[in-house]
KOLRO-738779 format. One record per residue: residue number from 1; x, y, z of N, C-alpha, C, O, CB in turn. Coordinates in nm, 2 decimals. Glycine has a CB too. Example, Ala and Ser with C-alpha at 12.3 -4.5 7.8 and 13.67 -1.06 7.14 Angstrom:
2
{num:1&n.X:1.32&n.Y:-0.57&n.Z:0.78&ca.X:1.23&ca.Y:-0.45&ca.Z:0.78&c.X:1.32&c.Y:-0.33&c.Z:0.78&o.X:1.42&o.Y:-0.33&o.Z:0.85&cb.X:1.13&cb.Y:-0.45&cb.Z:0.90}
{num:2&n.X:1.28&n.Y:-0.22&n.Z:0.71&ca.X:1.37&ca.Y:-0.11&ca.Z:0.71&c.X:1.29&c.Y:0.00&c.Z:0.79&o.X:1.34&o.Y:0.11&o.Z:0.80&cb.X:1.41&cb.Y:-0.06&cb.Z:0.57}
REM end
This chain:
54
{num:1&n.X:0.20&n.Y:-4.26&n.Z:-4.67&ca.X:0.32&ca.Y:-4.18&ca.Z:-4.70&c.X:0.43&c.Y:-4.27&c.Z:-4.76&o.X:0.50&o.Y:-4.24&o.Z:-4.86&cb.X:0.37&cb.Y:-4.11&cb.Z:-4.57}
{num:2&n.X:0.45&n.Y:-4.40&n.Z:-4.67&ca.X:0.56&ca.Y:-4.48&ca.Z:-4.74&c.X:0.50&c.Y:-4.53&c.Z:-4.86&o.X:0.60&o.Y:-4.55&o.Z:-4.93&cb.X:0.62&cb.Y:-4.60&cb.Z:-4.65}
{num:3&n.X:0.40&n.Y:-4.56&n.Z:-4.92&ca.X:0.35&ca.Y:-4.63&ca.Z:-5.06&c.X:0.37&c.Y:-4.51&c.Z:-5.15&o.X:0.40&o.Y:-4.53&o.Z:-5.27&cb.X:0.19&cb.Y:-4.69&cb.Z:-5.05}
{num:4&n.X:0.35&n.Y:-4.39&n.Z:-5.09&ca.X:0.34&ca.Y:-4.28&ca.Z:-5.22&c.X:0.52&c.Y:-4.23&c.Z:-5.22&o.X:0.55&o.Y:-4.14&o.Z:-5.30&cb.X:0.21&cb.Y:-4.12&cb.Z:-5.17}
{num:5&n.X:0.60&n.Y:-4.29&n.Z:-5.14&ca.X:0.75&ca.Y:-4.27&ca.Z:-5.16&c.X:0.81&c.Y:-4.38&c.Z:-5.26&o.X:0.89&o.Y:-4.37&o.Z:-5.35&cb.X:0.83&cb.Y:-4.28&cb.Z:-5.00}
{num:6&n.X:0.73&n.Y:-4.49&n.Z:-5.22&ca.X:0.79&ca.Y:-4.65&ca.Z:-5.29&c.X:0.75&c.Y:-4.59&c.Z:-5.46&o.X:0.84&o.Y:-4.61&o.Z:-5.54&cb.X:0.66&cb.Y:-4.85&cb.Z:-5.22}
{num:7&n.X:0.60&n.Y:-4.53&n.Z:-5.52&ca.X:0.55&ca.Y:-4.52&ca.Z:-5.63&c.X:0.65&c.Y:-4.40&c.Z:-5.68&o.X:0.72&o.Y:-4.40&o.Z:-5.78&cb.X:0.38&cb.Y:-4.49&cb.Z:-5.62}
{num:8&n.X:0.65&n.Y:-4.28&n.Z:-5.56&ca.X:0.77&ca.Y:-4.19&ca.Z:-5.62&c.X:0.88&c.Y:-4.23&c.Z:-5.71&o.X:0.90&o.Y:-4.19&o.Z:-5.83&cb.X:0.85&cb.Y:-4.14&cb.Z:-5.52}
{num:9&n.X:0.98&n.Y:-4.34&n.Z:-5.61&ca.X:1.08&ca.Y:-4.41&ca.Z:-5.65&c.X:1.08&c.Y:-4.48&c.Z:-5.73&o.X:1.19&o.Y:-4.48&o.Z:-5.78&cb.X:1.13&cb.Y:-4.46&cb.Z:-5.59}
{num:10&n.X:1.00&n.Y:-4.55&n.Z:-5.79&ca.X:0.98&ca.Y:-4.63&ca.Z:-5.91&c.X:0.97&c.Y:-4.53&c.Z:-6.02&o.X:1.05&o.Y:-4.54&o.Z:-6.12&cb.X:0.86&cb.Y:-4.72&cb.Z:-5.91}
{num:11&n.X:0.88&n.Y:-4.42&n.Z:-6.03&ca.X:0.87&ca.Y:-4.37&ca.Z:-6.08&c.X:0.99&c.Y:-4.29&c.Z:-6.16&o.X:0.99&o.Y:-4.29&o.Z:-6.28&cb.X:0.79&cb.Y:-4.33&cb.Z:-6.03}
{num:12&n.X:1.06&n.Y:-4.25&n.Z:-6.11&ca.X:1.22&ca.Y:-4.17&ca.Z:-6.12&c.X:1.26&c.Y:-4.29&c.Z:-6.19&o.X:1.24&o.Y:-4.29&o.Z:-6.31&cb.X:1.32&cb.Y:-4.12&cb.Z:-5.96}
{num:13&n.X:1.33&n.Y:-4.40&n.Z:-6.14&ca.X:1.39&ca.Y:-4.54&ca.Z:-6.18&c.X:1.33&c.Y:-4.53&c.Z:-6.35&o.X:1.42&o.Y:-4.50&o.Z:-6.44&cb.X:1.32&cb.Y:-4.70&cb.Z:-6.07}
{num:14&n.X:1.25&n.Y:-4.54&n.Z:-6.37&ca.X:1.14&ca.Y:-4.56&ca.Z:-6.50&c.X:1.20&c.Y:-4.42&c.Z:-6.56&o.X:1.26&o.Y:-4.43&o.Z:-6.67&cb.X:0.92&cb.Y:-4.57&cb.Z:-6.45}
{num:15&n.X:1.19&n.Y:-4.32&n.Z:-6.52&ca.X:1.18&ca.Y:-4.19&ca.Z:-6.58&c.X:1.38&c.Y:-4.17&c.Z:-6.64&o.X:1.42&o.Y:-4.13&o.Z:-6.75&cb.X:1.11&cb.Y:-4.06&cb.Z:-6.44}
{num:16&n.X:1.45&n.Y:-4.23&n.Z:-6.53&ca.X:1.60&ca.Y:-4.23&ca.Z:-6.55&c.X:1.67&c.Y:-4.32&c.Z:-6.65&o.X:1.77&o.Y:-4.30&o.Z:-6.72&cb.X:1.67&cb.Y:-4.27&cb.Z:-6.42}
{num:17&n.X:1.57&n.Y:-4.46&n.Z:-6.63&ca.X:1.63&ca.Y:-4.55&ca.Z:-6.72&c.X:1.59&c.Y:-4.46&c.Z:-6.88&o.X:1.68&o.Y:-4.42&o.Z:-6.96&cb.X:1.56&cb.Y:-4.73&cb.Z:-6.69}
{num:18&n.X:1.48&n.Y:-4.45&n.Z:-6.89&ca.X:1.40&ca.Y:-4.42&ca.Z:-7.03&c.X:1.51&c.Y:-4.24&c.Z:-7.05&o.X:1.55&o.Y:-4.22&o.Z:-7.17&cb.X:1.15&cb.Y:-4.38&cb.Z:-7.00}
{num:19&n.X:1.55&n.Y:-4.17&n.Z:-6.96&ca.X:1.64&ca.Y:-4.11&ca.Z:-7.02&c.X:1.76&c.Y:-4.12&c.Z:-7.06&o.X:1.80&o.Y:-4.06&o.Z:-7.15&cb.X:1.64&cb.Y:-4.05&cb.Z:-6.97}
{num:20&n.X:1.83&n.Y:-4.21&n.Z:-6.98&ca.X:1.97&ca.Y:-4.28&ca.Z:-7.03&c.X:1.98&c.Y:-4.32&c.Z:-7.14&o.X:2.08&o.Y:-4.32&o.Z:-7.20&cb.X:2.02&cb.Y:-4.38&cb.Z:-6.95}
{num:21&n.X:1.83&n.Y:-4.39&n.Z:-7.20&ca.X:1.83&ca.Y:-4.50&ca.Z:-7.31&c.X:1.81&c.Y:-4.39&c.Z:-7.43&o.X:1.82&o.Y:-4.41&o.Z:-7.55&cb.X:1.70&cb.Y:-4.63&cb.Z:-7.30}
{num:22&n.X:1.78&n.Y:-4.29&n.Z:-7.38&ca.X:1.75&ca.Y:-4.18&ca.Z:-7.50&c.X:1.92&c.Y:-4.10&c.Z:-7.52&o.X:1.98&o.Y:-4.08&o.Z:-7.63&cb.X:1.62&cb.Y:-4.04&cb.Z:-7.43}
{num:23&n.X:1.96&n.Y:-4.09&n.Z:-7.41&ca.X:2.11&ca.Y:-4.00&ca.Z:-7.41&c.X:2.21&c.Y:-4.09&c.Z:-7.48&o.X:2.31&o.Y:-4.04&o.Z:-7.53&cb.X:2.18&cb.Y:-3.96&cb.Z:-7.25}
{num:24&n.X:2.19&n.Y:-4.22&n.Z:-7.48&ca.X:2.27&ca.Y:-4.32&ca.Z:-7.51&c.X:2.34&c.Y:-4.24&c.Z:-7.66&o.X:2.46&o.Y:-4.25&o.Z:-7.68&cb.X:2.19&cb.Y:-4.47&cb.Z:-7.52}
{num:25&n.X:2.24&n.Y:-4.15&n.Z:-7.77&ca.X:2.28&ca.Y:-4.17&ca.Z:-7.91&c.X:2.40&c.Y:-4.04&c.Z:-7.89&o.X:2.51&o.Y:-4.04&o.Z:-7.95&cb.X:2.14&cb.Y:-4.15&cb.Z:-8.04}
{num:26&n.X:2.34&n.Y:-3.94&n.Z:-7.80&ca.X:2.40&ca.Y:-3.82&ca.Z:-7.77&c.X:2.50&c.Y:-3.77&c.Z:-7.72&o.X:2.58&o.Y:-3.69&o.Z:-7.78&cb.X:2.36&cb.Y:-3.77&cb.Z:-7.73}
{num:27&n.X:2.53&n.Y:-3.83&n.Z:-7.55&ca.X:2.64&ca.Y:-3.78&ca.Z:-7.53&c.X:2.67&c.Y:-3.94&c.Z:-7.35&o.X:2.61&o.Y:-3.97&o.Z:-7.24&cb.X:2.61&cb.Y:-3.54&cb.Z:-7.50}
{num:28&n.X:2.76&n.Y:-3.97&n.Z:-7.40&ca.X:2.79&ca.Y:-4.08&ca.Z:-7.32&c.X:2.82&c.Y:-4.03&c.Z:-7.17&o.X:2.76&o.Y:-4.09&o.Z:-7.08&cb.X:2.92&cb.Y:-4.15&cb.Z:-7.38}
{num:29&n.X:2.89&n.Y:-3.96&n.Z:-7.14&ca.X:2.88&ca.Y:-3.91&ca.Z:-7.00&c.X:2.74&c.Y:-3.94&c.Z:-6.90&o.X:2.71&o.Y:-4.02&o.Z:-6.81&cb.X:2.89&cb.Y:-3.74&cb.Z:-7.02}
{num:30&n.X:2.67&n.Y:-3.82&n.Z:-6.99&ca.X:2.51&ca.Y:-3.82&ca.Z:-6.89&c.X:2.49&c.Y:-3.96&c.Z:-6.94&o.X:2.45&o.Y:-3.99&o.Z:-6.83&cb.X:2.35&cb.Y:-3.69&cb.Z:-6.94}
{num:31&n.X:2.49&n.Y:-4.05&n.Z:-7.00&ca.X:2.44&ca.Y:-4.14&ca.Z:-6.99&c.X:2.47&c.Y:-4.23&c.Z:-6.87&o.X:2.39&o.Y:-4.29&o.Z:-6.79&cb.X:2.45&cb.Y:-4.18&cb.Z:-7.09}
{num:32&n.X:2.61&n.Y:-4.23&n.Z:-6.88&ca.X:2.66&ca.Y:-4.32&ca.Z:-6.70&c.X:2.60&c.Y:-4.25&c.Z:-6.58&o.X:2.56&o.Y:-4.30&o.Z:-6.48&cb.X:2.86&cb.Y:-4.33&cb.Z:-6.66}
{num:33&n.X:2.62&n.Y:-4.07&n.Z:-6.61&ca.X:2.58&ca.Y:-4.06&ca.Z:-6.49&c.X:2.45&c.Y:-4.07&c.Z:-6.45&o.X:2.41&o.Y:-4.04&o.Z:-6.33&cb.X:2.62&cb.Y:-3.96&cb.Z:-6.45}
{num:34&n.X:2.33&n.Y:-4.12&n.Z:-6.56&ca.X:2.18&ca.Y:-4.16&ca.Z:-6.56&c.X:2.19&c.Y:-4.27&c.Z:-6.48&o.X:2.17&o.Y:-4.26&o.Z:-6.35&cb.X:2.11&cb.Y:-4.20&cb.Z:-6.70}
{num:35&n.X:2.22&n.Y:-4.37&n.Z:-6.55&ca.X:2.29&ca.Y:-4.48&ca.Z:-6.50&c.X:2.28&c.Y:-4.50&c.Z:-6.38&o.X:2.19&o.Y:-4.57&o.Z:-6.33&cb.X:2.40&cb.Y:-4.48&cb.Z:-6.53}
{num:36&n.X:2.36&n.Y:-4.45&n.Z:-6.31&ca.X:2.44&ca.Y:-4.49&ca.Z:-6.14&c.X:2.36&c.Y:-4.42&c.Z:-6.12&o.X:2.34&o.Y:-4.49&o.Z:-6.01&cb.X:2.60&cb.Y:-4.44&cb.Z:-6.07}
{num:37&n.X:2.24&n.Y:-4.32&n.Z:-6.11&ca.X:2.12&ca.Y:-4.29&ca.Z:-6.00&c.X:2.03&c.Y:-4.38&c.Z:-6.04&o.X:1.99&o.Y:-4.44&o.Z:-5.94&cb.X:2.05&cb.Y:-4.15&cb.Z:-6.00}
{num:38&n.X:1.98&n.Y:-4.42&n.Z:-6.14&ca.X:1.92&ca.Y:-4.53&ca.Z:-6.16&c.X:1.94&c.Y:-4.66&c.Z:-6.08&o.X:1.84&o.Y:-4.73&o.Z:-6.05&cb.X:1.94&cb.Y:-4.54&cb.Z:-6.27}
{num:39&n.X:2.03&n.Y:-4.68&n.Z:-6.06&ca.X:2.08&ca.Y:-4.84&ca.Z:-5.99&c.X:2.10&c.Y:-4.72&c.Z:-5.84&o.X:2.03&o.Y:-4.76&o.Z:-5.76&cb.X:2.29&cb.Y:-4.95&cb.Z:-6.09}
{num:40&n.X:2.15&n.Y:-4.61&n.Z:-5.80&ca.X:2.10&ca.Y:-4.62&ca.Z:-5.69&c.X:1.94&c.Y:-4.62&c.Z:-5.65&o.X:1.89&o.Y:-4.71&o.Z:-5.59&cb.X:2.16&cb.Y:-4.52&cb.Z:-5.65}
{num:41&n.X:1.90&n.Y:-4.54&n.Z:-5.69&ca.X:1.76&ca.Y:-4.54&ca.Z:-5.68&c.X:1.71&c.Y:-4.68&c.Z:-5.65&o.X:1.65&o.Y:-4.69&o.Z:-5.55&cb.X:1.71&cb.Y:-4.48&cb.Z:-5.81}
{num:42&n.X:1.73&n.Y:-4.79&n.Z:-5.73&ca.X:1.70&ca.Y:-4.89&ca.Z:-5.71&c.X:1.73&c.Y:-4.98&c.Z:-5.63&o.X:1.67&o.Y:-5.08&o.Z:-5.61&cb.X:1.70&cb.Y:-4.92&cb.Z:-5.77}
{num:43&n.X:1.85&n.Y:-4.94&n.Z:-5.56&ca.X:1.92&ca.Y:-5.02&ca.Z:-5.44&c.X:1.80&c.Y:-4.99&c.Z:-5.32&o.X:1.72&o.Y:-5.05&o.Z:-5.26&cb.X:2.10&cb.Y:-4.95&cb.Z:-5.39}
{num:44&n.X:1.83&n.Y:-4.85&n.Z:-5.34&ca.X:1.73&ca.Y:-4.75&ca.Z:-5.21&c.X:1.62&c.Y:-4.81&c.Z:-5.23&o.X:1.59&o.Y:-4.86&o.Z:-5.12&cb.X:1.70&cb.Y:-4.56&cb.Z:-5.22}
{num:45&n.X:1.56&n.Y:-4.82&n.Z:-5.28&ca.X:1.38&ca.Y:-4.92&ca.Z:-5.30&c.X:1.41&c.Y:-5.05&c.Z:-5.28&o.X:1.32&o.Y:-5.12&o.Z:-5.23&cb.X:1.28&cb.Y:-4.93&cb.Z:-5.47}
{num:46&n.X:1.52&n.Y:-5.11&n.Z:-5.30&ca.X:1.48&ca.Y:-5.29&ca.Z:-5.26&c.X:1.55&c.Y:-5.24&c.Z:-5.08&o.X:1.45&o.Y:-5.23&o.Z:-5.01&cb.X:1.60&cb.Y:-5.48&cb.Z:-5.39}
{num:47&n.X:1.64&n.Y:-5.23&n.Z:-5.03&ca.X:1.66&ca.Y:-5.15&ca.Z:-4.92&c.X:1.53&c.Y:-5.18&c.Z:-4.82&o.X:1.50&o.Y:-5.25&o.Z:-4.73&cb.X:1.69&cb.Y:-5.00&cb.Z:-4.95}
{num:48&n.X:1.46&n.Y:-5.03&n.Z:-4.90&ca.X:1.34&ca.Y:-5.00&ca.Z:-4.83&c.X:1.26&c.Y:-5.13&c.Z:-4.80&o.X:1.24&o.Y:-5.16&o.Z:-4.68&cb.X:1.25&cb.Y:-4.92&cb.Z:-4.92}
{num:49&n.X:1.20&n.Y:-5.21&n.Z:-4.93&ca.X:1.13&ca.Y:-5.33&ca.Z:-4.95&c.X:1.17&c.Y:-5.50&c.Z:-4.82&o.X:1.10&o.Y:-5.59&o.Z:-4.77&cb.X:1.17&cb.Y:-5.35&cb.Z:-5.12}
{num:50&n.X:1.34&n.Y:-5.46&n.Z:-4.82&ca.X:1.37&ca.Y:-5.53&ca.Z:-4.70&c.X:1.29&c.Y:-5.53&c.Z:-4.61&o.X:1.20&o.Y:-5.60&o.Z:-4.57&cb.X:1.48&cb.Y:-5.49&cb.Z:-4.65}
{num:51&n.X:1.36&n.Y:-5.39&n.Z:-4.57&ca.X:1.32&ca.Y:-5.30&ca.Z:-4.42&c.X:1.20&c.Y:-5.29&c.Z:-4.40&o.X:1.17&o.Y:-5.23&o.Z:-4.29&cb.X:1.37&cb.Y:-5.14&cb.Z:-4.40}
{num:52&n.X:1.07&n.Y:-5.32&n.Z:-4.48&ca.X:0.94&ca.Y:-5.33&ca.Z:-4.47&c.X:0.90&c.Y:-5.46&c.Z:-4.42&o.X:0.82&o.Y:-5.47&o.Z:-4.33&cb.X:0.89&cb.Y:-5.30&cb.Z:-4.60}
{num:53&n.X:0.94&n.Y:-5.57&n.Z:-4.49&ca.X:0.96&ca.Y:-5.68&ca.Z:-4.47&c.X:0.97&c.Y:-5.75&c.Z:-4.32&o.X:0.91&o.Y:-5.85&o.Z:-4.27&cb.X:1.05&cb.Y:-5.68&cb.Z:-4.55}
{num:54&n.X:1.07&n.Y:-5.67&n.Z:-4.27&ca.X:1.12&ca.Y:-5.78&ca.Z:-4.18&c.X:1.12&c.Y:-5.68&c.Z:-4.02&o.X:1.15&o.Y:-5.74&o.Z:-3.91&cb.X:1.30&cb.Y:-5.84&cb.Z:-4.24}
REM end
């Protein structure tokens, strides 16, 4: 369950960045707000990766 949450989360991260980099030509807004879930998203997985850790 936790490995198929960790693959989830990457997965989004990957899917958010590659959309932001597409919105970039279009409309600047969605692009920040791609952005900031992206970097959350990625906080929340190294977080996790800690908390696995230790």
């Amino acid at each position: 369950m936790i490995d198929l949450i960790d693959f989830f989360l990457k997965i989004a991260t990957i899917f958010s960045i590659v959309m932001s980099a597409g919105m970039v030509l279009s409309n600047n807004v969605y692009t920040f707000i791609s952005l900031l879930i992206s970097l959350v998203l990625i906080i929340f997985s190294i977080l996790r990766k800690r908390k696995d850790k230790h």
